[in-house]
TORKOL-4160 file (C-alpha; in steps of 0.2 Angstrom, whole numbers, padded with zeros to 4 digits, m for minus):
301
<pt num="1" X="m0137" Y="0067" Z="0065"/>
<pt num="2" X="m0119" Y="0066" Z="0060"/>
<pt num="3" X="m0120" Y="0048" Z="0063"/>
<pt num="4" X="m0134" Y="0045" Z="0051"/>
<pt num="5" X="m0128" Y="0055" Z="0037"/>
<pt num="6" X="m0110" Y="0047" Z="0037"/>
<pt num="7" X="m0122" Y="0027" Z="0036"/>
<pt num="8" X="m0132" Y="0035" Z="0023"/>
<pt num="9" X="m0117" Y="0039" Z="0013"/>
<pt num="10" X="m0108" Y="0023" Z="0017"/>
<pt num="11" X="m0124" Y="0016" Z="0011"/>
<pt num="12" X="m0127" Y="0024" Z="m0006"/>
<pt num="13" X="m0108" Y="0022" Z="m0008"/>
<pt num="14" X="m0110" Y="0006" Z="m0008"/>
<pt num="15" X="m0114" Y="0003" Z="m0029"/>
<pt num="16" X="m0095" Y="0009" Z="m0030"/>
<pt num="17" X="m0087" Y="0002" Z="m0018"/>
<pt num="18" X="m0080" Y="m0016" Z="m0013"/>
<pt num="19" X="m0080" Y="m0013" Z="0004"/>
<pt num="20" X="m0074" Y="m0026" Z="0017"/>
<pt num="21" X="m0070" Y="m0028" Z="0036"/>
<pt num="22" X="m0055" Y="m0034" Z="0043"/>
<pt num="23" X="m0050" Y="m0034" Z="0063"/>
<pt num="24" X="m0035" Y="m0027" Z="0066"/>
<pt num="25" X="m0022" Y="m0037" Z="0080"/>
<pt num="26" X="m0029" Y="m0024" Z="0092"/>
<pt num="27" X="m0047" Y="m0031" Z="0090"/>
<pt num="28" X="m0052" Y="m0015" Z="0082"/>
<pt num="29" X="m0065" Y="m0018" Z="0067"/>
<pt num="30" X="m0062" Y="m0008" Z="0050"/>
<pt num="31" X="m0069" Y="m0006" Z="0037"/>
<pt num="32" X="m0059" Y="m0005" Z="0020"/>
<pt num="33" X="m0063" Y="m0001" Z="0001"/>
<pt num="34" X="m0054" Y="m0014" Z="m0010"/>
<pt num="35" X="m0046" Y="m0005" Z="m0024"/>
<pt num="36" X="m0054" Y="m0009" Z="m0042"/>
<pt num="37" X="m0046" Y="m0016" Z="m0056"/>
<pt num="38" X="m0045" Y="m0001" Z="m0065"/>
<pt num="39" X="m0037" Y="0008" Z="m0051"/>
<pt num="40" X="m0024" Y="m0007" Z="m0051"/>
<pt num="41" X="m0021" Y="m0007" Z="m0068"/>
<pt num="42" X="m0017" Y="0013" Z="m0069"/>
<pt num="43" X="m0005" Y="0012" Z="m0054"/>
<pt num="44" X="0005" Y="m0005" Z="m0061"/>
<pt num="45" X="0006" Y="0008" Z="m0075"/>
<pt num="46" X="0012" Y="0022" Z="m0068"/>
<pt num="47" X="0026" Y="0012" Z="m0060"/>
<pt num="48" X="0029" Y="0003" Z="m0073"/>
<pt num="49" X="0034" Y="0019" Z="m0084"/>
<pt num="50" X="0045" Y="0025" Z="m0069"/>
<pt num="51" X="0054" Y="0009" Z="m0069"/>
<pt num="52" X="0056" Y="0009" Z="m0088"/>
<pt num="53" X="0062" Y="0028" Z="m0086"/>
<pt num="54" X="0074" Y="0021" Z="m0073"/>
<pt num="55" X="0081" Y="0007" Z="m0083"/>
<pt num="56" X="0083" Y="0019" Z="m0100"/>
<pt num="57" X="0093" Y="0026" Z="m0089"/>
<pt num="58" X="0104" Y="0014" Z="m0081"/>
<pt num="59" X="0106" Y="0007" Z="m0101"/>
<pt num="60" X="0112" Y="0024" Z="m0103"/>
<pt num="61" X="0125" Y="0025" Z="m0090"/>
<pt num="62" X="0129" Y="0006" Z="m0096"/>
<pt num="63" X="0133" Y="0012" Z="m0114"/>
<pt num="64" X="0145" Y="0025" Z="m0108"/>
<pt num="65" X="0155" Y="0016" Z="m0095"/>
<pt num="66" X="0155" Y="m0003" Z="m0102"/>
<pt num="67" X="0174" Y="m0010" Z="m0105"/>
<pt num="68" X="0178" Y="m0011" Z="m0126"/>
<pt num="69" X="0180" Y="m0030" Z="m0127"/>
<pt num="70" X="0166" Y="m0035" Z="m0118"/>
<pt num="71" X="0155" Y="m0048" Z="m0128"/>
<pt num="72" X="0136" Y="m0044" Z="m0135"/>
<pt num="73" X="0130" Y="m0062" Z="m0124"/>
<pt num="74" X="0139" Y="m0055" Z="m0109"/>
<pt num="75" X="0132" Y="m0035" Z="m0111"/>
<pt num="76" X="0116" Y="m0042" Z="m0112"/>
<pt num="77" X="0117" Y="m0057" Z="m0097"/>
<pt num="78" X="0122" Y="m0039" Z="m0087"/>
<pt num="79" X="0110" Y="m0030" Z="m0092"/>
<pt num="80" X="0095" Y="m0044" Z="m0090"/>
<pt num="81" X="0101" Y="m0045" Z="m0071"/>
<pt num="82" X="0103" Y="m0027" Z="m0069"/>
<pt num="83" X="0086" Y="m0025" Z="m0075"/>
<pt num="84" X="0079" Y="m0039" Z="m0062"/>
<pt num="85" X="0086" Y="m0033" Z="m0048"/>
<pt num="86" X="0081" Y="m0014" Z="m0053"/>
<pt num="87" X="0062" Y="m0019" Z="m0055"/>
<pt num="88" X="0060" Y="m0028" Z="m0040"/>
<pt num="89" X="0070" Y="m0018" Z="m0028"/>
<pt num="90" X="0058" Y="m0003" Z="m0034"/>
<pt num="91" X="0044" Y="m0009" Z="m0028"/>
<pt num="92" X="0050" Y="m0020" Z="m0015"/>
<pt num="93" X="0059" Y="m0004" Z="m0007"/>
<pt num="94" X="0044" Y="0008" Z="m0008"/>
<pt num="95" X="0032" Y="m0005" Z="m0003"/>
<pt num="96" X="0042" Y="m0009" Z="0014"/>
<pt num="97" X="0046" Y="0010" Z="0016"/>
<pt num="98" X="0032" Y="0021" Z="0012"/>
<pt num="99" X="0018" Y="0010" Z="0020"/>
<pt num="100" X="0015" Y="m0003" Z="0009"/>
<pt num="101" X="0013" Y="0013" Z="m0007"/>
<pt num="102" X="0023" Y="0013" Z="m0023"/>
<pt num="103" X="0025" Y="0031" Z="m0031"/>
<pt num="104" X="0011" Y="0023" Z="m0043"/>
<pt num="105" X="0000" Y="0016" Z="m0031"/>
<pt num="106" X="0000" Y="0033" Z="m0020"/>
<pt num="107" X="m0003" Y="0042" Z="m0034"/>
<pt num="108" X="m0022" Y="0033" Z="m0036"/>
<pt num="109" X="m0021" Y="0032" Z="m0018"/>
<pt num="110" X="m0018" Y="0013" Z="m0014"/>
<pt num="111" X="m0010" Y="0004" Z="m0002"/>
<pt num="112" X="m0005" Y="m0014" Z="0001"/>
<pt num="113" X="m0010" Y="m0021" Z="0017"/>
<pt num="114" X="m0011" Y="m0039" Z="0029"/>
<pt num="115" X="m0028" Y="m0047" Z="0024"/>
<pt num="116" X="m0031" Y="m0052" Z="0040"/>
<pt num="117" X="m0028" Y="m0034" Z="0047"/>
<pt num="118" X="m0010" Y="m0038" Z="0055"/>
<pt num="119" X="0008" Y="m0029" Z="0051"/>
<pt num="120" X="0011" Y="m0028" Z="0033"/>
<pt num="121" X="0029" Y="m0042" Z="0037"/>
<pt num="122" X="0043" Y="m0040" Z="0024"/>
<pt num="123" X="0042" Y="m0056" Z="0020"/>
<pt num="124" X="0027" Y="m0054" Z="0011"/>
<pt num="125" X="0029" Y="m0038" Z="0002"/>
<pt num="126" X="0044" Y="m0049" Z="m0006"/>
<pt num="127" X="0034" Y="m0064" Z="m0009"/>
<pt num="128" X="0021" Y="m0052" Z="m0018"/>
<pt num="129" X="0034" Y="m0044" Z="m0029"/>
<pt num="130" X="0043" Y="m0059" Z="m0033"/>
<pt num="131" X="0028" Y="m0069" Z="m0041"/>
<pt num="132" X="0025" Y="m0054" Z="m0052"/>
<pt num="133" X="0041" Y="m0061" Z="m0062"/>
<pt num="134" X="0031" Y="m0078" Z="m0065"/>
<pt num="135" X="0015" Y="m0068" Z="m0066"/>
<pt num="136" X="0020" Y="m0057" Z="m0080"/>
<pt num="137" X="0039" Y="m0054" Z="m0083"/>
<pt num="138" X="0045" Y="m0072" Z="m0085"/>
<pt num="139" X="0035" Y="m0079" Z="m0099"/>
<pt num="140" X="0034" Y="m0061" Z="m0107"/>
<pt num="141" X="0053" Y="m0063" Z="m0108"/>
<pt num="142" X="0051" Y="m0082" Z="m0115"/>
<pt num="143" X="0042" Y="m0075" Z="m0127"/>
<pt num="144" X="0050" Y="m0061" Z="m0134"/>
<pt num="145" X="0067" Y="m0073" Z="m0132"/>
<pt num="146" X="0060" Y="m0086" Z="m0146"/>
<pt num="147" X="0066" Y="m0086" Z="m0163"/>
<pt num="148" X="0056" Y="m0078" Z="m0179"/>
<pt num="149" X="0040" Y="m0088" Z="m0177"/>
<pt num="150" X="0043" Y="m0099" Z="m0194"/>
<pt num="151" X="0038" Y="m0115" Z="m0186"/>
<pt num="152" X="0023" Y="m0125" Z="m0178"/>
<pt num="153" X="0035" Y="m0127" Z="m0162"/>
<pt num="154" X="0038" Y="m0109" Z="m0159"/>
<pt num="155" X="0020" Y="m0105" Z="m0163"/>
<pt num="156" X="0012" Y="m0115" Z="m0148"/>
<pt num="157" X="0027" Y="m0110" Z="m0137"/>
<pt num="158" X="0022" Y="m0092" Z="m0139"/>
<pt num="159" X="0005" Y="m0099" Z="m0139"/>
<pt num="160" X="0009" Y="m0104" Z="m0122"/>
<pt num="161" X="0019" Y="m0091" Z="m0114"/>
<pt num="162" X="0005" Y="m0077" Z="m0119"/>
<pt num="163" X="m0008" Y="m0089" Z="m0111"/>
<pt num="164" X="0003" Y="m0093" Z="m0095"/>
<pt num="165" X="0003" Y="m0073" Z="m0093"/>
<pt num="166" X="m0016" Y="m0070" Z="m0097"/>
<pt num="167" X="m0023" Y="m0083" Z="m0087"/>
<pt num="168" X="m0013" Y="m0075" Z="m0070"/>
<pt num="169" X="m0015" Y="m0058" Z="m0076"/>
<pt num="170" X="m0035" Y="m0063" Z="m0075"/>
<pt num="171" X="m0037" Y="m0070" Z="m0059"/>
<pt num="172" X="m0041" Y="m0053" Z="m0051"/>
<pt num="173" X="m0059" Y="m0055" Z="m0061"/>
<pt num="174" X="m0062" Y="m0071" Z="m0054"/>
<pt num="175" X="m0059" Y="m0067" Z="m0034"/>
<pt num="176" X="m0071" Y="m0055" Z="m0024"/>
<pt num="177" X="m0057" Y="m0044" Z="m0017"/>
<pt num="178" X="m0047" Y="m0042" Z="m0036"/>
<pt num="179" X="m0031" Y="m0052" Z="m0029"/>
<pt num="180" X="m0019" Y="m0057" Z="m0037"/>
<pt num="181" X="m0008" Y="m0073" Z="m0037"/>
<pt num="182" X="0004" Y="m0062" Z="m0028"/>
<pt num="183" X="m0008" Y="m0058" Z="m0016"/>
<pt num="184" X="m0015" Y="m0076" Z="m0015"/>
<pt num="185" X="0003" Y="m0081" Z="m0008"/>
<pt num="186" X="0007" Y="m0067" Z="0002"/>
<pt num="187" X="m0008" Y="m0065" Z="0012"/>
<pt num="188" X="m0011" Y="m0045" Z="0004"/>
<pt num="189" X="m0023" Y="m0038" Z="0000"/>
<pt num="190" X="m0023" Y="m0019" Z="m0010"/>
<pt num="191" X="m0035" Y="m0008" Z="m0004"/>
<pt num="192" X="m0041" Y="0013" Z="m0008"/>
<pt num="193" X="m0036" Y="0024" Z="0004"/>
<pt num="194" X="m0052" Y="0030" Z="0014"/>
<pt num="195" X="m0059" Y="0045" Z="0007"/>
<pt num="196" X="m0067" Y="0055" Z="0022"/>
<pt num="197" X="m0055" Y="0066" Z="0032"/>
<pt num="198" X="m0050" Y="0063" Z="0049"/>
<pt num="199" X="m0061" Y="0069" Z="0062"/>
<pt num="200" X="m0058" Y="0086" Z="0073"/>
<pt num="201" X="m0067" Y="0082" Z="0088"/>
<pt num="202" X="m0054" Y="0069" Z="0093"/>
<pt num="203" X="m0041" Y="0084" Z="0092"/>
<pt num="204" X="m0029" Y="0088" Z="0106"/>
<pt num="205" X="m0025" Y="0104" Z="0109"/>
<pt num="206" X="m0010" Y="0114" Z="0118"/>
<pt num="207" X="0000" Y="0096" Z="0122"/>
<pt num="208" X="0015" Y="0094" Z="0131"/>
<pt num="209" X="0021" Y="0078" Z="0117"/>
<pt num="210" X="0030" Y="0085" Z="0105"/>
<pt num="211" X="0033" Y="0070" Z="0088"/>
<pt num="212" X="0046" Y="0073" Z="0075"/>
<pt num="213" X="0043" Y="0073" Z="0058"/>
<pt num="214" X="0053" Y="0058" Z="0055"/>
<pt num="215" X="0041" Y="0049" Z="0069"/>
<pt num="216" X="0028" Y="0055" Z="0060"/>
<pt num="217" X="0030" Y="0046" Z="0046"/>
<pt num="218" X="0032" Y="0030" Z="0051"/>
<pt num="219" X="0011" Y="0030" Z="0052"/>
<pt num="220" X="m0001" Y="0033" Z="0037"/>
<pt num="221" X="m0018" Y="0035" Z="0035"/>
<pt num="222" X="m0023" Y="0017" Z="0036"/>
<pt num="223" X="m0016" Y="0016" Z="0053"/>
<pt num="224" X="m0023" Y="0032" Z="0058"/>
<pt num="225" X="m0042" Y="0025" Z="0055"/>
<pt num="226" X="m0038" Y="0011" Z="0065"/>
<pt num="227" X="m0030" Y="0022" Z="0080"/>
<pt num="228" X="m0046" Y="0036" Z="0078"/>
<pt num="229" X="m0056" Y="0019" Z="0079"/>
<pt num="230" X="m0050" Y="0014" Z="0095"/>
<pt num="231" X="m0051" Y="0031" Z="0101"/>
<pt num="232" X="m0067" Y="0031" Z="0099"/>
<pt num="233" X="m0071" Y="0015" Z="0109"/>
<pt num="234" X="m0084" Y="0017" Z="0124"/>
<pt num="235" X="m0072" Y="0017" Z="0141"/>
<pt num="236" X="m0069" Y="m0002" Z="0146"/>
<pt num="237" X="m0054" Y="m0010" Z="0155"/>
<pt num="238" X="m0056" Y="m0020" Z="0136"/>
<pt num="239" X="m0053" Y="m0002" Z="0128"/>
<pt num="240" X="m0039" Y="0003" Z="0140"/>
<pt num="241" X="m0029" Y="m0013" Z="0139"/>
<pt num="242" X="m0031" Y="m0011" Z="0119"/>
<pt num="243" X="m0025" Y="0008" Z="0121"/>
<pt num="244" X="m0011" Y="0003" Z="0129"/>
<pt num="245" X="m0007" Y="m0012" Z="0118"/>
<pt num="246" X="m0007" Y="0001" Z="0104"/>
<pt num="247" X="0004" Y="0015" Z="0114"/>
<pt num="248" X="0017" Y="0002" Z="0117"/>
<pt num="249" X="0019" Y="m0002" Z="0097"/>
<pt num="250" X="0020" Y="0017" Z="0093"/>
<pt num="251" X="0032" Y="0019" Z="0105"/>
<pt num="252" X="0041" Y="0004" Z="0097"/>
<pt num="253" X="0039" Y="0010" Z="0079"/>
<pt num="254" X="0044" Y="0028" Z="0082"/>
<pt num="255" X="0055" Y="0024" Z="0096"/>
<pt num="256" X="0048" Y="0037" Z="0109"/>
<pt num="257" X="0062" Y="0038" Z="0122"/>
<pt num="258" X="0049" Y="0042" Z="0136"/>
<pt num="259" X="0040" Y="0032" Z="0146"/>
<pt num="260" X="0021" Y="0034" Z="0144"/>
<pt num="261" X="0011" Y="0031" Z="0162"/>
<pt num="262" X="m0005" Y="0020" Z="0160"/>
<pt num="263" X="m0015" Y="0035" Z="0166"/>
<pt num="264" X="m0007" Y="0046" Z="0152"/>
<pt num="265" X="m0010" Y="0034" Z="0137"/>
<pt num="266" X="m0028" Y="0042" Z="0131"/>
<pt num="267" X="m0018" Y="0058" Z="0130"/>
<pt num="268" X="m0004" Y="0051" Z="0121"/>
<pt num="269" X="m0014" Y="0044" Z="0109"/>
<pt num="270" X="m0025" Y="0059" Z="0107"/>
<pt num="271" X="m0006" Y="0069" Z="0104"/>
<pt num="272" X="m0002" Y="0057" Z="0091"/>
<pt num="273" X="m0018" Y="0056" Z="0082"/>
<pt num="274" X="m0017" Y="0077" Z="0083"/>
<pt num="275" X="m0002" Y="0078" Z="0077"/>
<pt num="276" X="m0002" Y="0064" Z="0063"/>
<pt num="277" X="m0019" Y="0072" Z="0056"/>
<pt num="278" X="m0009" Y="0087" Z="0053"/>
<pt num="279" X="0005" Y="0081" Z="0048"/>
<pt num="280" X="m0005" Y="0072" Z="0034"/>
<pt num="281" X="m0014" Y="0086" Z="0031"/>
<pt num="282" X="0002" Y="0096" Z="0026"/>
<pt num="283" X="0007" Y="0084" Z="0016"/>
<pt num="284" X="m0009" Y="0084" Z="0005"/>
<pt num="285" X="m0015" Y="0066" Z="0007"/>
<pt num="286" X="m0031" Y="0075" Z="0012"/>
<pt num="287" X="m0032" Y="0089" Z="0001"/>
<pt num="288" X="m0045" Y="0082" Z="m0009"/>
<pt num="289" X="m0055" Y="0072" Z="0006"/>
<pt num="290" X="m0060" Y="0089" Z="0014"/>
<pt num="291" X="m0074" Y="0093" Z="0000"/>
<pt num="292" X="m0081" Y="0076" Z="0001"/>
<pt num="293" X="m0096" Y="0077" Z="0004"/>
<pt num="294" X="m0096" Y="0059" Z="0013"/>
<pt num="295" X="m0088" Y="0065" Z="0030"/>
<pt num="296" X="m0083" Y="0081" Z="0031"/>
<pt num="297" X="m0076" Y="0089" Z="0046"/>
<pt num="298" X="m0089" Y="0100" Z="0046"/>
<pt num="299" X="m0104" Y="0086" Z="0049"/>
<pt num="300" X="m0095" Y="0080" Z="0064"/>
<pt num="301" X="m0096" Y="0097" Z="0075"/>
């Protein structure tokens, strides 16, 4: 019964909801909500006031400790690079620490993940970020650069410049998934973290593995759907040899000192997911998930 109401749900769900399905390297299929543009658009702009806060500040600190001497053209040529570097680090930094989240985008409750369901790879959280600079920044800083617009030639440059950034900026009307360009080059996608809370019955209770919170964060609720997933997978030597494909990358990520015996990997696993769920839960990320009326815990007992 549980079952049913969770495909009803899903299905009337559906008038709101880009979802999509993408197989994770462990073969397990999920199924993700793209984020909409209107959730985009409020977490850029969220970050974008941090950032703004966090370089009125750095111009601040600037102002008080610059050399008497210095030349305007080489305050500014500072300042410019100071500026560059403090953008893209922000979200370069939060997006490769705190699961592919910047403080805006875990705010709405996005995250940036593979498009093809693999490891979110540095690599491409900085190919992402660094096209936002030809996306927006860079012909936003040609244009407020020009002179007073008192000729033809400047008029058609910032003519230009404005259109270069509009006609980027638009591409996530004219795709399925709401990519952008960086997201086009990088292989991303951004997707809404999933609203129904994690379920009970997979719960293990009274375990001798003991995580730390520090191993605890490594995961997020993304990768927890795909684990619950896998968990939930009819017993196979396909399932097995998945689980313990999957128990050797946590013990990887959260370098787990113990060796794991094949026999013991469903109870790791189950350890983990516990644990994890809770940890989660403490931290709030579901605080809001245990009323919906999607998937509650309560309609999985």
């Amino acid at each position: 019964m549980a079952r049913q109401l969770d495909r009803i749900n899903r299905l009337l769900d559906e008038s709101t909801r880009n979802r999509r399905e993408i197989t994770t390297p462990e073969g397990v299929v999920l199924e993700v909500d793209i984020a909409n543009r209107g959730e985009r658009l409020v977490a850029f702009l969220m970050d974008f006031l941090f950032w703004m806060l966090a370089t009125a500040l750095l111009f601040l600190i600037l102002s008080l400790t610059l050399v008497h001497g210095v030349s305007g053209s080489v305050t500014v040529t500072i300042v410019l690079f100071l500026s560059f570097l403090l953008r893209n680090l922000y979200f370069i930094h939060f997006e490769l620490h705190s699961q592919g989240a910047t403080p805006g985008k875990r705010i709405v409750n996005l995250k940036v993940v593979d498009r093809h369901g693999g490891p979110l790879l540095p690599g491409a959280i900085v190919a992402r970020n660094l096209t936002r600079e030809v996306e927006i920044f860079l012909p936003l800083g040609l244009f407020f650069a020009l002179p007073k617009l008192d000729g033809s030639g400047d008029f058609w440059a910032a003519a230009s410049y404005l259109g270069w950034a509009a006609a980027l900026s638009a591409l996530p009307f004219f795709n399925r998934d709401h990519l952008r360009a960086g997201d086009l080059i990088a292989g991303t996608m951004v997707i809404s973290v999933p609203r129904r809370a994690l379920l009970t019955d997979l719960a293990e209770g009274g375990s001798r593995y003991v995580f730390s919170r520090r191993q605890l964060e490594a995961y997020g609720a993304f990768e927890l759907q795909v684990l619950e997933e896998l968990l939930r997978r009819p017993r196979s030597k396909e399932t097995q040899a998945m689980q313990q494909q999957v128990c050797d990358k946590i013990c990887r990520k959260i370098a787990w000192a113990q060796k794991v015996e094949p026999a013991e990997v469903p109870t790791f696993l189950k350890a983990f997911y516990t644990a994890e769920r809770a940890h989660l839960e403490g931290e709030q990320q579901f605080g809001r998930y245990r009323a919906d009326k999607n998937a509650t815990a309560a309609t999985h007992t």
